[in-house]
Structures are given as structure tokens and as C-alpha cells.
C-alpha positions as CSV (number, residue, x, y, z in Angstrom):
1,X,85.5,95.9,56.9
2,X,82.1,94.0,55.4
3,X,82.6,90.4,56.1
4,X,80.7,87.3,54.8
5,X,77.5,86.4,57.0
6,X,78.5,82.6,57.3
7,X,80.8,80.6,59.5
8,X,80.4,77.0,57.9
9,X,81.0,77.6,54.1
10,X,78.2,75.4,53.1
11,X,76.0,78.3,54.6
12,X,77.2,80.7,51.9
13,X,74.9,83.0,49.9
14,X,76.0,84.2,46.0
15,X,76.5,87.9,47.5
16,X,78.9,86.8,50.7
17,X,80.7,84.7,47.5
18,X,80.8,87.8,45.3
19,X,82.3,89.5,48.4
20,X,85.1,87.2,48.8
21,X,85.7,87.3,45.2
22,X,86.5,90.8,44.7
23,X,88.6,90.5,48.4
24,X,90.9,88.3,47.2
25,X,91.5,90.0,44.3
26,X,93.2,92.7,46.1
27,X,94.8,89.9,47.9
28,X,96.3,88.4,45.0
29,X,97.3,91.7,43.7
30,X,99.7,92.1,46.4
31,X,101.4,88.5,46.1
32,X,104.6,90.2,44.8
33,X,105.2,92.1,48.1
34,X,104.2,89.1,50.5
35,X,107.6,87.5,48.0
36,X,109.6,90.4,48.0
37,X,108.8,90.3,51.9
38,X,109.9,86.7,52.3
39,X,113.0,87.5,50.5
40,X,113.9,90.5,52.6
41,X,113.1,87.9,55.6
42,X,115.6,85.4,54.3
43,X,118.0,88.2,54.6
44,X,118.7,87.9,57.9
45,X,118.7,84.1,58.3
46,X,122.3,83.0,58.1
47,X,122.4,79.4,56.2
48,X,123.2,77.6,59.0
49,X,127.5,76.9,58.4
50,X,127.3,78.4,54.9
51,X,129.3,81.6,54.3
52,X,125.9,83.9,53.0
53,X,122.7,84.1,53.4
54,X,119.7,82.4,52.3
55,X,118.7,85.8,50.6
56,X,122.2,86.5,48.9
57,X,122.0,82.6,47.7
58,X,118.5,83.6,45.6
59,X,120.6,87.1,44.2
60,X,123.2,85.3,43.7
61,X,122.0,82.8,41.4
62,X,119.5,85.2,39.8
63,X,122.3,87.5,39.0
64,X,124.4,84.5,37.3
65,X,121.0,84.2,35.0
66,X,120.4,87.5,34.1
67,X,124.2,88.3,33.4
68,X,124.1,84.9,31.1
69,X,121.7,86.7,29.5
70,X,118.4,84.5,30.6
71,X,115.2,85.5,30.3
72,X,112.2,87.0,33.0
73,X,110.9,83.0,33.4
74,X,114.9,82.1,34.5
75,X,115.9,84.7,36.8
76,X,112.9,84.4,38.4
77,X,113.3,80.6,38.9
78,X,117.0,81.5,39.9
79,X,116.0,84.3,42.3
80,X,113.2,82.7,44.3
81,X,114.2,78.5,43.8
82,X,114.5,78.7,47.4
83,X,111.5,80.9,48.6
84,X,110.1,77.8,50.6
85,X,113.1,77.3,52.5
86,X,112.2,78.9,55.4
87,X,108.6,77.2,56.1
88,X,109.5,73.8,54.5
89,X,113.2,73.0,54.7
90,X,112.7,69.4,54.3
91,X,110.5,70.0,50.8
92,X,111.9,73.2,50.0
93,X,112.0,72.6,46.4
94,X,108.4,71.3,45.7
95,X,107.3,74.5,48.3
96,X,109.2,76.7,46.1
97,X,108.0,75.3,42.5
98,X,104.4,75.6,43.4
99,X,104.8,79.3,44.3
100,X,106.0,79.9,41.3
101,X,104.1,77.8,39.2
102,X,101.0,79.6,38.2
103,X,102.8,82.5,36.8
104,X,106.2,80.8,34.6
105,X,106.8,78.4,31.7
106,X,106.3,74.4,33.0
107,X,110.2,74.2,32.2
108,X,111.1,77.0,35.0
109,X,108.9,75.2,37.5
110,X,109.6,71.5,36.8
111,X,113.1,72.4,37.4
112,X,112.6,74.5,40.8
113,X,110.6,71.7,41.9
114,X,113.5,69.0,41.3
115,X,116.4,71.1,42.1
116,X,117.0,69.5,45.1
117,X,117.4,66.1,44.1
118,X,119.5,67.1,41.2
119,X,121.7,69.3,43.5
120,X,122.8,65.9,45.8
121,X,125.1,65.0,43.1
122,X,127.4,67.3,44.2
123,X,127.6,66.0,48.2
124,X,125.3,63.3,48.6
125,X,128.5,61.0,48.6
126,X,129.5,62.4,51.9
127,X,126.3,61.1,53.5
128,X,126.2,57.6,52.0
129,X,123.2,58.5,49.9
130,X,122.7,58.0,46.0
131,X,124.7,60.7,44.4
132,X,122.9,59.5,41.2
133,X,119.7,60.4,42.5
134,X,118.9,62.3,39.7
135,X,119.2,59.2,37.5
136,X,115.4,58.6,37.8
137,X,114.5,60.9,35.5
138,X,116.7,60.8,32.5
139,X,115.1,61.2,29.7
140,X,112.4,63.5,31.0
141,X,112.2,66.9,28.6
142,X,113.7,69.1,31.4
143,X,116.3,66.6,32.8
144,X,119.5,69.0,31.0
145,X,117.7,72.3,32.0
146,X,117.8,71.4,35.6
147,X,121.3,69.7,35.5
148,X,122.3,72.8,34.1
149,X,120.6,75.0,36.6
150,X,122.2,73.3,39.6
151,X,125.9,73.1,37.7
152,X,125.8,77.3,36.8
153,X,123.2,79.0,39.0
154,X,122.7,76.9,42.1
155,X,125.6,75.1,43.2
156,X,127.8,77.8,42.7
157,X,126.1,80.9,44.4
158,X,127.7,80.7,47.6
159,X,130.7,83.1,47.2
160,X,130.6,86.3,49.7
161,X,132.9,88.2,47.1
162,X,130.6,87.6,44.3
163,X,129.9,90.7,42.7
164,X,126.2,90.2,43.6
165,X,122.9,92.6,42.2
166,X,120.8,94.3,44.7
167,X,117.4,92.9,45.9
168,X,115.8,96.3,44.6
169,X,117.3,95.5,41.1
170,X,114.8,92.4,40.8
171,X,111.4,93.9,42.1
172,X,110.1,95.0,38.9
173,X,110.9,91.4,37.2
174,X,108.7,90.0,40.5
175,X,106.1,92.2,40.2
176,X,105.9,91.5,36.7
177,X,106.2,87.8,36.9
178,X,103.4,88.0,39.7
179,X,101.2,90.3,38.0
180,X,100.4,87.4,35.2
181,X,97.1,85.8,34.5
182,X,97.6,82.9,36.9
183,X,97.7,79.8,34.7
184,X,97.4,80.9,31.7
185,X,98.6,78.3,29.1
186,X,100.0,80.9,26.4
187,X,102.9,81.4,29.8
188,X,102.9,78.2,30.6
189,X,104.1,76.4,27.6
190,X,103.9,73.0,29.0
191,X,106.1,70.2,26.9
192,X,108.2,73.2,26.2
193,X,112.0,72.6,26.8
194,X,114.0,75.9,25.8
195,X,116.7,74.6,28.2
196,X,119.1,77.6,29.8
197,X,120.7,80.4,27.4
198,X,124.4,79.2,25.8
199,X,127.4,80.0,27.6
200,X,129.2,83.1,25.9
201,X,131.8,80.9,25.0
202,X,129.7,78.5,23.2
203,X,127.4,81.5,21.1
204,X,127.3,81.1,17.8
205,X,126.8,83.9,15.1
């Protein structure tokens, strides 16, 4: 394999930068099967007291979304709002939102990124901490999105006998998702608050 002729950066020449350039390229072309990989990896760590995986937690949730009838941007955030768990349990959620970010709407990653937070309302009482945590940032365009992701998708996709979808039923989504421009602003849609698709009950029409 060619390699650059450099070993301090600074040294670089415009063709060992071209070289790189069209290397990672390929690289990023496969980012979708370093996630899928993670995934499969989280599939055989048991969260430690919890009754599934950390794998089935990520299906779970993202089949919650996509039977609620929530778009690609969603089940994504749904599926892989724990990807960073593994490397950076203490930061999971930030770890998570910026692997995500480059390729879904601001909304999907704002709220993957303050997950966590929003998710101590339901135990932090049983620690002494703030249950109310969350409180900081009412008012904030995406505040209702994320409550809502936590209350439907998050806190509630740790059932063994949930009628969960197959890993292989999301690849094309994350290959899609993945195969984005990176940052492009037209998927971005930042200041954009679309907030999570109605419950069946409350439809209208």
C-alpha cells in the first residue's frame, strides 16, 4: 500500500495530501459497517443488571420509532442514541450525538446528545440527584422533542418480550443515513423543531 513520505505532518507535500485525501474517502465510505459493527458488538454486552442488551435497547427503541411511524432522521437517532456507550459510558450521550451529527437534522442530534440528562427524571430521585435536571433548558427549541424521546423510545425499551425488529431490518436506513454528504445544511436543518410524529391516538384527519 503507497503511504505518505512524511512522519511530522508539517513535512507534507500536496501529492502525499492528495494521497490521504482519496484514502480516506474509502474510509469514510465504510463508516456504516464500522456502526453496524459496533452494534453487532453491543450485542453481546449484557447491560450490567438490566434484563437486555445494550444492542436490543438501540432495536428496541428504533422499532418503537419506526412503528410510530417516524422518519429515517428518528429511527436512526432511536437505533444508535447509545452507540458511544461502550467507549464512553460516562458521556455516552455527547459520544453518541457527535457520531451522528454530520449526517441528521440538528433536532435528531441535539436530542441524542441531551438524552441522558433528560432520562434522570425517571430515577435520579433514588440517588439524591436533581430529578429536574432537565429544567435547565426549558425553553430551548428541542426541549419537548427530547422529553418525548426519553418518555416513548428510551425509557421504555427495556422489555425482553417486546416484539423487537431484527438488526438486519435497519442496515439499509444506516447505510443510507451514512452515505449523506457530511454536513450538508439542506439535512441539517438547524433551528428546525419537527418534534416526534403524533401518537395514533392523537392523529388527526
Amino acid at each position: 500500500m503507497k503511504t505518505v513520505s512524511f512522519t511530522q505532518m508539517k513535512d507534507g507535500t500536496r501529492q502525499d495530501y492528495e494521497l490521504l485525501e482519496k484514502a480516506e474517502k474509502s474510509y469514510h465510505a465504510l463508516t456504516a459497517d464500522r456502526v453496524l459493527a459496533e452494534l453487532r458488538r453491543q450485542g453481546e454486552d449484557t447491560l450490567s443488571g438490566y434484563k437486555i442488551t445494550r444492542m436490543q435497547h438501540g432495536l428496541q427503541a428504533a422499532t418503537r420509532a419506526r412503528r410510530e411511524g417516524a422518519d429515517t432522521d428518528w429511527i436512526a437517532g432511536a437505533l444508535l442514541h447509545d452507540i458511544g456507550d461502550g467507549l464512553a459510558p460516562q458521556n455516552h450521550d455527547r459520544f453518541s450525538a457527535e457520531v451522528i451529527r454530520p449526517f441528521v437534522r440538528d433536532e435528531v442530534s441535539w436530542v441524542v446528545e441531551h438524552h441522558g440528562i433528560f432520562q434522570s427524571i425517571y430515577y435520579a430521585r433514588h440517588y439524591g440527584w436533581d430529578e429536574n435536571a432537565r429544567d435547565r433548558f426549558k425553553g430551548h427549541i428541542h426541549f419537548q422533542a427530547c422529553a418525548d424521546f426519553c418518555e416513548r423510545w428510551d425509557q421504555s425499551s427495556f422489555d425482553p418480550d417486546y416484539p423487537t425488529d431484527p438488526l438486519e431490518s435497519f442496515e439499509a436506513l444506516v447505510r443510507e443515513v451514512f452515505a449523506r454528504k457530511a454536513h450538508d445544511p439542506a439535512v441539517l436543518r438547524m433551528g428546525v423543531s419537527t418534534g416526534l410524529p403524533p401518537l395514533a391516538g392523537n392523529r388527526q384527519g
